[in-house]
N, C-alpha and C positions, 0 to 999 in steps of 0.2 A: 671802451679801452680795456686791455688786455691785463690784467693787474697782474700778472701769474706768480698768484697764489695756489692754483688746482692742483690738487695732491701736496697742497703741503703741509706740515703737521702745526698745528696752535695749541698753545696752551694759556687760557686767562683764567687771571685770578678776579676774585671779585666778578664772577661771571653768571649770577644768577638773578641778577639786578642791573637796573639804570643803566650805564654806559656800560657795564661788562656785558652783559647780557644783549644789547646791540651789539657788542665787536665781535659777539661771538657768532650773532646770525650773519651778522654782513662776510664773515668769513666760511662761515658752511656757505653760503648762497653763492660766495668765489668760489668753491668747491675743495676747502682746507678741512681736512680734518683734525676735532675741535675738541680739545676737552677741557671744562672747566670748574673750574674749583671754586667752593664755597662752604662757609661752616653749617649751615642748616641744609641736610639732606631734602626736606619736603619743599624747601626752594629752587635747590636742583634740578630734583622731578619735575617741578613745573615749569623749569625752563627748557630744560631739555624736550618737553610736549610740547610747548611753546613753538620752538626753532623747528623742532620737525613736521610741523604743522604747517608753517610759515616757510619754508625752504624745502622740506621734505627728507631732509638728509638727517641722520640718525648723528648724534655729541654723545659725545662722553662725558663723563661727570666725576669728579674728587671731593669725598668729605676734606674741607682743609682748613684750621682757623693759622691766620699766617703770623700772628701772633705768639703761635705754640713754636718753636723751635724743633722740639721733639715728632711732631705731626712734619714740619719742613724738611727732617731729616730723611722722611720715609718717602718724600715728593719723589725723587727721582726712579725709585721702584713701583710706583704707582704710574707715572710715566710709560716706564718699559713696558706692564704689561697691559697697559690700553691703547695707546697709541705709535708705543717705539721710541720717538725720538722728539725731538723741539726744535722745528724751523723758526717758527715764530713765538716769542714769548711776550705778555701782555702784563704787565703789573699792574693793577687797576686796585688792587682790593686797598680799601683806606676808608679812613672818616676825619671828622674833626671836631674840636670843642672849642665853644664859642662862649667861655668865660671871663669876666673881668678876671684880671692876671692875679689877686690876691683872692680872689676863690679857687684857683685850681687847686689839686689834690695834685699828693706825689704821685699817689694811683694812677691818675688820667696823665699828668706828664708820661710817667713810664708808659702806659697802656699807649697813649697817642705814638712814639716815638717807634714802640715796637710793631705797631698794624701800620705804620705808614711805610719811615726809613728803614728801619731795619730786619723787616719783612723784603724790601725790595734789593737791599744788600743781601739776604740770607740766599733769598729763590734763586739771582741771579750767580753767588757763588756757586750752587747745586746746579742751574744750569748751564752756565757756560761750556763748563768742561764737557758737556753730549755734544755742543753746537762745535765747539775743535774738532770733533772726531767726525762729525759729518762736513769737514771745512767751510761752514758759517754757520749764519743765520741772523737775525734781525730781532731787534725789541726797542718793545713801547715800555716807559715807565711814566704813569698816570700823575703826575703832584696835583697842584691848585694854586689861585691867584695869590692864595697868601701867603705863599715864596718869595712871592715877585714886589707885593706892595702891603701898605699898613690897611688893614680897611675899617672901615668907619663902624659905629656903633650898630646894631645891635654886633656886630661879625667881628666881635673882639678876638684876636688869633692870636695871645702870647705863648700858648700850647699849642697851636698846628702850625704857624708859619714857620717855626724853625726848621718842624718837620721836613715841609713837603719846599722850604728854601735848601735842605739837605739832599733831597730826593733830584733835585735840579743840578746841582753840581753834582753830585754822583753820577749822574747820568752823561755829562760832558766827560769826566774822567773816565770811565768804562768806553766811551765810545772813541777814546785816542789811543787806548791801552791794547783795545783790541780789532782797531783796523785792519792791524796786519793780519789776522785770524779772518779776516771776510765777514765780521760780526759788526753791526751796526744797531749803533744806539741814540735811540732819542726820546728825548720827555716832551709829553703831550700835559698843555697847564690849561686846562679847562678855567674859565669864569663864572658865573651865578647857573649852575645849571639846573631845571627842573626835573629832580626825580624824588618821587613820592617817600619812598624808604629815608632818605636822608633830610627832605622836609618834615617827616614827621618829630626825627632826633631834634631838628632846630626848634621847632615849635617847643618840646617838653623844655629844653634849655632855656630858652630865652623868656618863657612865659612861668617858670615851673610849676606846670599844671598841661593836663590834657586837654586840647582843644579841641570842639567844636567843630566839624569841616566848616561852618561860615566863619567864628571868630579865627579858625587859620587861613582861610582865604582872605580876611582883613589884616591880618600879620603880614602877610609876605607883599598886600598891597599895601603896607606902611613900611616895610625892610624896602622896596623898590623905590621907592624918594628919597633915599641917601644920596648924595650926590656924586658917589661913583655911578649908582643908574640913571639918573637920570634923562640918557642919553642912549638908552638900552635897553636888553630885554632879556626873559632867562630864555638858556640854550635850552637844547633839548639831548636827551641822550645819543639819538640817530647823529645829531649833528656833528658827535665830538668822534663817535662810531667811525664815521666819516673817514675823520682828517685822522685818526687812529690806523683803520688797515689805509688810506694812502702810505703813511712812514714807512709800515712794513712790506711795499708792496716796491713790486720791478719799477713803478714808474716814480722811485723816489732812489735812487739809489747811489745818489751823489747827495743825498740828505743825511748825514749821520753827526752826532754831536748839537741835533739844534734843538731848540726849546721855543717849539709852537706852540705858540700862547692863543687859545679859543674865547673871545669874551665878548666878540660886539664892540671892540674901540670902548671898552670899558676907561673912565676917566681915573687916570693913575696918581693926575696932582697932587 
């Protein structure tokens, strides 16, 4: 199938890792030229050696922590001179803290609320306005399950779910505001997915202490019989990759305003 994306310009955030880092091959290998953003440069470089090794096709790369405001401001001239413009835009970059609700800090409230929401409010105010001037364009905004439901112990979310439950309705309002612009918008809400960098944040949380690769491989096979899993399994990054450049892609294009939930029939009771 013809996705036609060839020649068209991407920009993902959170692109040097787990699911950013797939949307960004799977988009150079449709033939989109890709650049992505992330805070550690020496992550970059190996993603970008990565994709061109694996697809052949040469990415571009953004120092960006999406957290800084002041770094945000400069996105769009960083923009202009690597790759022009923004057909497609990915908001991917986020995390989450998995604290009982009377441990969080203000710190991690605020830190969580600005790398999630209001990163993906900031990007898309700085991009839209290029997507009017080229009469559209398409975006993914990444949340997660704890939007959508409470989930069970150890994945206590009083600090993300408001989040990335913000990042979903935000997403339905931008994609009714700006139909008439040819600009389509949808949030992709991944469930339990397996990538190393964000497993390792859980383990320090949840255990507080450095694990072991065996005692973390026994963590996450004791996090997996909660009984939202029990019926499941973790994603993988390819997989959400996936259903990610589908939204942004020709063969979705009566899709805008939805909130494709990835989880395996994850149990919501």
């Amino acid at each position: 199938m013809d996705l036609g994306l060839s020649d068209k310009t991407a920009l993902v955030t959170g692109g040097s890792k787990g699911i950013g880092l797939e949307t960004a091959r799977l988009l150079a290998k449709e033939g989109a030229n890709v650049l992505i953003c992330a805070r550690r440069p020496s992550a970059l470089a190996e993603a970008a050696h990565d994709i061109k090794q694996t697809t052949g096709r040469q990415i571009h790369t953004h120092e960006l922590d999406v957290a800084d405001l002041a770094q945000i401001e400069k996105l769009p001239a960083a923009v202009q001179s690597s790759i022009g413009h923004v057909d497609l835009l990915v908001n991917n970059a986020g995390t989450g803290t998995y604290k009982p609700f009377l441990e969080v800090t203000d710190e991690e409230l605020q830190y969580g609320m600005a790398i999630n929401f209001f990163a993906q409010f900031r990007i898309c105010q700085r991009i839209i306005p290029m997507m009017q001037k080229r009469g559209g364009g398409r975006i993914v905004n990444v949340a997660g399950e704890t939007g959508i439901m409470v989930t069970n112990p150890p994945f206590l979310s009083s600090c993300t779910g408001p989040a990335k439950s913000a990042e979903i309705r935000f997403s339905k309002i931008l994609a009714n505001e700006f139909a008439p612009d040819n600009i389509r918008v949808n949030c992709v809400v991944p469930g339990f997915v397996n990538t190393p960098e964000r497993f390792a944040k859980w383990e320090r949380e949840l255990s507080k202490r450095q694990l072991s690769p065996e005692d973390a491989e026994a963590e996450r096979a004791k996090w997996s019989t909660n009984n939202a899993m029990r019926s499941t399994r973790w994603g993988t990054p390819q997989e959400l990759a996936n259903l990610i450049v589908f939204a942004l892609s020709d063969a979705a294009t009566f899709v805008n305003g939805a909130v494709l939930v990835a989880d395996n029939a994850m149990d919501k009771s």
